[in-house]
C-alpha positions in Angstrom: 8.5 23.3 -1.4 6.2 26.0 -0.2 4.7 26.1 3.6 1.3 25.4 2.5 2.2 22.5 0.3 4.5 21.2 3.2 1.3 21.1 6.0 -0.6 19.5 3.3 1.5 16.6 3.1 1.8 16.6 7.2 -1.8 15.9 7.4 -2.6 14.0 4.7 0.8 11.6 5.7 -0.1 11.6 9.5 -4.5 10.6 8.2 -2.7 8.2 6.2 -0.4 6.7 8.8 -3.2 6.3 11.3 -5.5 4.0 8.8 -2.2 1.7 7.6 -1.5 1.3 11.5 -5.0 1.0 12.3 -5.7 -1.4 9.6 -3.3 -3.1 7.6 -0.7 -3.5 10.1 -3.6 -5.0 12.9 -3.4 -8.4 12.1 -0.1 -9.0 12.8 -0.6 -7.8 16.5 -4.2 -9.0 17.1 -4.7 -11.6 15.3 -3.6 -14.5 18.0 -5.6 -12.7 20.6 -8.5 -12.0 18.7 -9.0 -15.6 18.0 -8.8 -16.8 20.9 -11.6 -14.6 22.1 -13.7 -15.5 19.6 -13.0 -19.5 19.8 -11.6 -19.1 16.1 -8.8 -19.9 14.4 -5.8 -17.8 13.5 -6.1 -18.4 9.9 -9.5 -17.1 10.2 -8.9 -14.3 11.5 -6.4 -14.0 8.3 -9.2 -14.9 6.1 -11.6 -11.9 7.4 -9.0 -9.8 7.0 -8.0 -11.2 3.2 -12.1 -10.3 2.9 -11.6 -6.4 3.8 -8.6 -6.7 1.2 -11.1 -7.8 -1.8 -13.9 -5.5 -0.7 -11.1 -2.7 -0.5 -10.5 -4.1 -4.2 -13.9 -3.3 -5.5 -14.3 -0.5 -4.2 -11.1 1.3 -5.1 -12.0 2.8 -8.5 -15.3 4.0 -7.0 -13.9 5.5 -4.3 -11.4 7.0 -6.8 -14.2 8.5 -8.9 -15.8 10.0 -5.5 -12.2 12.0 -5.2 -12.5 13.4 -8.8 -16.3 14.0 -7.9 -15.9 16.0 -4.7 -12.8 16.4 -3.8 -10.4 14.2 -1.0 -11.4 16.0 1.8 -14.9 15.5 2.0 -14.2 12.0 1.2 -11.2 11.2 3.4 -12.9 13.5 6.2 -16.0 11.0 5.6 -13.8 7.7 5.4 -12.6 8.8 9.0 -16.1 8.1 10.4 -16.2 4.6 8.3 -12.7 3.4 9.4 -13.9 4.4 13.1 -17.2 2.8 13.5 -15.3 -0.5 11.1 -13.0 -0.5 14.0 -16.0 -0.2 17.1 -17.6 -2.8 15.3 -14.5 -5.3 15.5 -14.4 -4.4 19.1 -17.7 -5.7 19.6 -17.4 -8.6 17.7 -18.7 -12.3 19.0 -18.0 -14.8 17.1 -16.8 -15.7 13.3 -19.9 -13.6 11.5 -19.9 -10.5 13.3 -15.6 -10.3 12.5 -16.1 -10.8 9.0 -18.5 -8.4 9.0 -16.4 -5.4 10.8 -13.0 -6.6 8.5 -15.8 -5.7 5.8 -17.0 -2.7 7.1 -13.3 -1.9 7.6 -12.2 -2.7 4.0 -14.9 0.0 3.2 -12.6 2.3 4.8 -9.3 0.6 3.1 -10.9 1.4 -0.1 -10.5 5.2 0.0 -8.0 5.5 3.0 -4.5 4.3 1.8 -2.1 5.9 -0.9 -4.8 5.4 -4.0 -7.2 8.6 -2.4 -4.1 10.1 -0.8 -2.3 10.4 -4.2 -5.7 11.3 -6.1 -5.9 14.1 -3.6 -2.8 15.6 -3.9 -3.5 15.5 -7.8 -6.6 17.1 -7.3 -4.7 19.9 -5.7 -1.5 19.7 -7.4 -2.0 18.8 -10.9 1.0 17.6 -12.9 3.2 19.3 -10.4 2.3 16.5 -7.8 4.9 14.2 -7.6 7.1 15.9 -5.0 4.0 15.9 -2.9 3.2 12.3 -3.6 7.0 11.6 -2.6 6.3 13.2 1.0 3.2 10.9 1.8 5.0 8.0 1.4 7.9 8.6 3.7 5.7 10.4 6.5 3.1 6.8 5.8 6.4 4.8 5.5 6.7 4.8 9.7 2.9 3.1 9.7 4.5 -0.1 11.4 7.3 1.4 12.9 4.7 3.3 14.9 1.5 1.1 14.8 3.2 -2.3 16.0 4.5 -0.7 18.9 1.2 1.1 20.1 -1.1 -1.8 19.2 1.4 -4.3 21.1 1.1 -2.3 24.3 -2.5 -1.6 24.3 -3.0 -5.6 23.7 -0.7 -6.5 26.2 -2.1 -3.6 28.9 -5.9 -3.8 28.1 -6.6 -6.3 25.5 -7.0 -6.1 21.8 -10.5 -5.3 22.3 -9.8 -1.8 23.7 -6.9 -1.2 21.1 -9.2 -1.2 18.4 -11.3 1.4 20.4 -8.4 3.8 20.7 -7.7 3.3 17.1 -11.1 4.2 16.6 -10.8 7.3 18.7 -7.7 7.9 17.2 -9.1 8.4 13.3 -12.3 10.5 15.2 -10.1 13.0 17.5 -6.8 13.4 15.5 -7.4 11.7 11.2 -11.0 13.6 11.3 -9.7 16.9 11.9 -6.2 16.7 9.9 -8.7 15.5 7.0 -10.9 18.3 7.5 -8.1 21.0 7.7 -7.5 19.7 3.9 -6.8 22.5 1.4 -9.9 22.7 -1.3 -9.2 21.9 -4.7 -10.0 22.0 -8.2 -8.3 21.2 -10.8 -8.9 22.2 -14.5 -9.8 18.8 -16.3 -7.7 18.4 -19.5 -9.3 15.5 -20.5 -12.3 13.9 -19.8 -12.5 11.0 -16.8 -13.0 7.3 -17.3 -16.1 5.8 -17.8 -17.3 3.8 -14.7 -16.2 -0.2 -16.2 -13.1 -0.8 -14.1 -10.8 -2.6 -16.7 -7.8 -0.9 -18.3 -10.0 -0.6 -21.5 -12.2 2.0 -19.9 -8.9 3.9 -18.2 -7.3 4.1 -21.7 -10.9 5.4 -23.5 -10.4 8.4 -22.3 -7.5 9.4 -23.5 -4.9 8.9 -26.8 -3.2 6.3 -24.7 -3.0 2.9 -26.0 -5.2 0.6 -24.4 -1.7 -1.2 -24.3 -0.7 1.3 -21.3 -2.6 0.4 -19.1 -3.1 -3.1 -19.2 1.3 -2.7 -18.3 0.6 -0.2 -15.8 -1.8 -2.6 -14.1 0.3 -5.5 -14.4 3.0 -3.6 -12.8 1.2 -2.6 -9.8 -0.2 -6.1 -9.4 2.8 -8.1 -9.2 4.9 -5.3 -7.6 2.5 -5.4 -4.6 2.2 -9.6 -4.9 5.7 -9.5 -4.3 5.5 -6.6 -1.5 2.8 -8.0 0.8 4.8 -11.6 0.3 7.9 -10.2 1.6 5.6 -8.2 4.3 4.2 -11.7 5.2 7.1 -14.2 5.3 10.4 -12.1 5.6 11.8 -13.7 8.5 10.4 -17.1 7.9 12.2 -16.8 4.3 15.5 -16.0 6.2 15.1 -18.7 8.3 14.5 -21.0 5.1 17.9 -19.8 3.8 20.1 -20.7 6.8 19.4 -17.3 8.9 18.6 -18.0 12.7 15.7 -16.7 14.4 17.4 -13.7 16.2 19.4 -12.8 12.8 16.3 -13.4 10.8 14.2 -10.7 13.1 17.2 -7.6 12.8 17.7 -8.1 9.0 13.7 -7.9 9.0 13.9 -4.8 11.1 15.6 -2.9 8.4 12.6 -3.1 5.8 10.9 -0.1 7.0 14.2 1.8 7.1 15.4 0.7 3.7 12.1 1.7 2.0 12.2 5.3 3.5 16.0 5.5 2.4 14.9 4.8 -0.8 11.9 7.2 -1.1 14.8 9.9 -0.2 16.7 8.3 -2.8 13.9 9.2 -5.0 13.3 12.8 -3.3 16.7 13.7 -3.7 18.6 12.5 -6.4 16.0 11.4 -8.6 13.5 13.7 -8.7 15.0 15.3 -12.2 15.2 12.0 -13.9 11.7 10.7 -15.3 9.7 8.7 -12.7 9.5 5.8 -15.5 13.4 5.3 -15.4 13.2 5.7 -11.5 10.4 2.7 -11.7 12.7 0.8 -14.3 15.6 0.7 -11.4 13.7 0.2 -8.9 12.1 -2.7 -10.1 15.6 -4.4 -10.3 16.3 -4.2 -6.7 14.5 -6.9 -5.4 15.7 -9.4 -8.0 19.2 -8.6 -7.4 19.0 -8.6 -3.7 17.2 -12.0 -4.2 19.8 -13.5 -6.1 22.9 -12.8 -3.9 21.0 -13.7 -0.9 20.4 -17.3 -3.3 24.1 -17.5 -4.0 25.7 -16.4 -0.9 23.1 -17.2 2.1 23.2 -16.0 5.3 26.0 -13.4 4.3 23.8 -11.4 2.1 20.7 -11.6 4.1 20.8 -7.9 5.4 21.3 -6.8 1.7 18.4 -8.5 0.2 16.6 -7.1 3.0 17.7 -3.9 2.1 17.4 -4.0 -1.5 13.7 -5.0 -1.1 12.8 -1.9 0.8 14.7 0.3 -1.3 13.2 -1.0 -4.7 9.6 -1.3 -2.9 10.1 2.3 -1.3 10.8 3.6 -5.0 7.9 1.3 -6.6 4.7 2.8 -4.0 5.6 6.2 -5.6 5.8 5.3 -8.7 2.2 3.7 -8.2 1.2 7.5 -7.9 3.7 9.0 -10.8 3.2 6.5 -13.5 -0.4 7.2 -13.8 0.3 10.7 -13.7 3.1 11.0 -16.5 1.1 8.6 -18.9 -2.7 9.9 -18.5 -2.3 12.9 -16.6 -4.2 14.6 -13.6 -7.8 15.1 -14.9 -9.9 11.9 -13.7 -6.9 10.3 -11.8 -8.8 9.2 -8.8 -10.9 7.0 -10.8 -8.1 6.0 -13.1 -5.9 5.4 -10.3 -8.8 2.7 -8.6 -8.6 0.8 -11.5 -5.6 0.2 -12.3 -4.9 -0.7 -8.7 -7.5 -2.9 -8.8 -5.2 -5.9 -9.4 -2.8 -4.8 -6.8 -5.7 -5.4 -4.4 -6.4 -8.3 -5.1 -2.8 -9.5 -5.4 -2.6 -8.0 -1.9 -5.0 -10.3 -0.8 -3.8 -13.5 -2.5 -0.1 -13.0 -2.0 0.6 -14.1 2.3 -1.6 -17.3 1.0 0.2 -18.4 -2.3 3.9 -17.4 -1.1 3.4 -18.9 1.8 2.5 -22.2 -0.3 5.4 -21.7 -2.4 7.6 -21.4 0.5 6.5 -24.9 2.2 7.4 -26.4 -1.2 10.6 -25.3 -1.9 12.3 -23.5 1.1 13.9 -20.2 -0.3 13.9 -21.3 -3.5 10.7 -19.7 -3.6 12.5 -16.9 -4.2 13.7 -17.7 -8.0 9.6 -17.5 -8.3 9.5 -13.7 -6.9 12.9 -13.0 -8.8 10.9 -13.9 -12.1 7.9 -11.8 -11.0 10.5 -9.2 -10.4 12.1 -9.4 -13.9 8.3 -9.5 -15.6 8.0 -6.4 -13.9 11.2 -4.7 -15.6 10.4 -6.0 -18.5 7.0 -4.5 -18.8 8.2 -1.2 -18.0 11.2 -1.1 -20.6 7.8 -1.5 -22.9 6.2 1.6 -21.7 7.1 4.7 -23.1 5.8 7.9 -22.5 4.5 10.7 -25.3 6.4 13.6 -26.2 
C-alpha cells in the first residue's frame, strides 16, 4: 500500500471514528442523563434517536449521489459543520421537541458521515482497486466505541452530558473538518452511467447489464445483516444473561465484540484479500449462525465464542457492504448506488433494538433460532449471486 493511500485511509478512518463515537455510540452513554434533564423518558430518548436513524435512511442515496457529484471531500468536509451544529443543538435542547429536532438535524449528518460516503469516497479515488482501502476504514472506524464510550462516560460523569456533546462538536470542527479537508481530489473515469434518482433496486440495476435480481439480494443482504448487527449491538449482554450467563460474565464476553470484529477485518486484510470478496461474504455470513447455535446447545460454555463469532462474521460483512457493490456494478455512480441499496439497512438499523428486544421478552434466548434463520437467509441469498466474467 502506497504512503499516500495509507494517510488517506488515516483521515478518512479517524473523520469516520469521530461521527460513529459522536453519534451512534451517544445513546448508550447519554441517554439516562439526558432524560432526566429533559423530564423525559429513556425510551424517548431512544425514540429521537431511532428518528435520526430513518432520516439518515432517506437521505442516504442522496447523500450518495452528492459524493458521485462533487466528490467526498467537499461533502464530508461540509457534513463536519452539520454533525457539529446537530450536536450544539442537542446541547441546547429543552424539552421532547427541540431533542427530536437536533437527533434530526443529527441524522442529517449520519446520512453522509458513516461507511456509505466513506466507501463511496475511496471509490471515487480508487476505482476498482478500492477494496484494500475500504478494508483500512473499517478497522481504524472499528475502535469507535472502544474509544467513544470511554470519552463520552468521563465528560458525562465530570461535566454533564450537556458539555460532552459540545466537545464532540468541537471535536468534528477542530480535528474531522480539517482531516476531511486534507482529503485527496478525485475523479474517477465513469464506465457506466449513474443511477437514476428513484431509490429502489430497480433504478440501481437500470444502469447497468446487472439483473434487477442483483440488487434486490444485495439489499436484502445488507438489510438483515445490519437487523441482526444493531440487535446484537443492542441486547448482547442481556441475551447472555437470558442463556444462563451472570451479569459480570455477561459484560467480559460482550467486551470482546469490538475486538473480534477488528480480528476479523485482518482476517479479511490478510488472508483473504486474494479470494473474491463474494466467497469472503458467503463465510462470513455463517459465523453468526454457528456461533448462535453452540451457544443454544451448550450455554454458558460457549458464550465467549458466540460472542466472538458474531464480531468476526459482522467485522467481515461491513466490508463486504463496500465490496459487493463494487464487484457487481462497479465504481462509476457508486455513491448513489451504494445509498440505495443501504437504504434497507437503515431502516433495519432503526427497527432492530425495538423488535429484538420484543422477541427477547418472549422467548428468552431462544430469540436467537429467529437471528440464526435471518443468518441462514442471508447465506442463502448470497450463494444466489454470482458475479460476470
Amino acid at each position: 500500500m502506497k504512503t499516500g493511500q495509507t494517510l488517506t485511509i488515516a483521515k478518512l478512518g479517524t473523520s469516520v471514528t469521530i461521527a460513529y463515537a459522536s453519534s451512534y455510540y451517544l445513546p448508550a452513554i447519554l441517554a439516562k442523563g439526558m432524560a432526566q434533564s429533559l423530564g423525559v423518558g429513556v425510551s424517548t430518548v431512544f425514540l429521537a434517536f431511532s428518528a435520526a436513524l430513518v432520516v439518515s435512511a432517506l437521505l442516504g442515496p442522496l447523500a450518495g449521489r452528492l459524493v458521485d457529484l462533487y466528490g467526498g471531500r467537499k461533502v464530508l468536509a461540509g457534513n463536519s459543520l452539520v454533525f457539529a451544529a446537530g450536536l450544539c443543538a442537542l446541547a441546547a435542547a429543552q424539552g421532547p421537541v427541540s431533542l427530536f429536532a437536533a437527533w434530526s438535524l443529527i441524522g442529517v449528518a449520519m446520512a453522509a458521515g458513516f461507511y456509505e460516503a466513506a466507501f463511496s469516497t475511496l471509490v471515487r479515488i480508487y476505482g476498482s482497486g478500492a477494496r484494500s482501502a475500504i478494508t483500512g476504514i473499517t478497522l481504524i472506524a472499528g475502535f469507535a466505541s472502544t474509544i467513544g464510550w470511554p470519552l463520552t462516560a468521563w465528560l458525562d460523569l465530570e461535566y454533564g452530558w450537556r458539555t460532552a456533546c459540545l466537545v464532540w462538536a468541537a471535536i468534528h470542527l477542530l480535528i474531522a473538518l480539517p482531516l476531511n479537508l486534507a482529503l485527496p481530489s478525485d475523479g474517477i473515469v465513469a464506465e457506466a452511467a449513474p443511477p437514476e434518482s428513484g431509490a429502489t433496486p430497480v433504478a440501481v440495476a437500470a444502469a447497468t447489464a446487472v439483473p434487477v435480481s442483483t440488487a434486490y439480494l444485495l439489499a436484502f443482504v445488507f438489510g438483515v445483516t445490519w437487523f441482526i448487527s444493531t440487535a446484537m449491538a443492542a441486547h448482547l449482554p442481556g441475551l447472555l444473561q437470558a442463556n444462563g450467563v451472570g451479569l459480570a460474565s455477561a459484560i467480559f464476553f460482550a467486551s470482546f465484540l469490538g475486538p473480534a470484529q477488528v480480528a476479523g477485518r485482518l482476517l479479511e486484510y490478510s488472508l483473504l484479500r486474494s479470494v473474491s470478496p463474494l466467497f469472503s461474504a458467503r463465510v462470513a455470513s455463517l459465523a453468526h449462525p454457528l456461533g448462535a447455535l453452540l451457544f443454544l446447545a451448550m450455554g454458558v460454555p460457549a458464550g465467549l465464542v458466540f460472542t466472538i463469532l458474531h464480531g468476526a462474521g459482522n467485522g467481515v460483512m461491513t466490508i463486504a457492504n463496500g465490496t459487493l457493490p463494487l464487484i457487481f456494478f462497479g465504481p462509476a455512480g457508486y455513491g448513489a448506488r451504494q445509498g440505495m441499496l443501504m437504504m434497507p439497512a437503515r431502516f433495519a438499523q432503526a427497527l432492530a433494538p425495538f423488535f429484538f428486544g420484543l422477541a427477547i421478552e418472549h422467548w428468552g434466548a431462544s430469540a436467537l433460532w429467529f437471528s440464526v434463520a435471518l443468518g441462514l437467509a442471508v447465506f442463502g441469498a448470497l450463494l444466489v449471486l454470482r458475479v460476470r466474467s
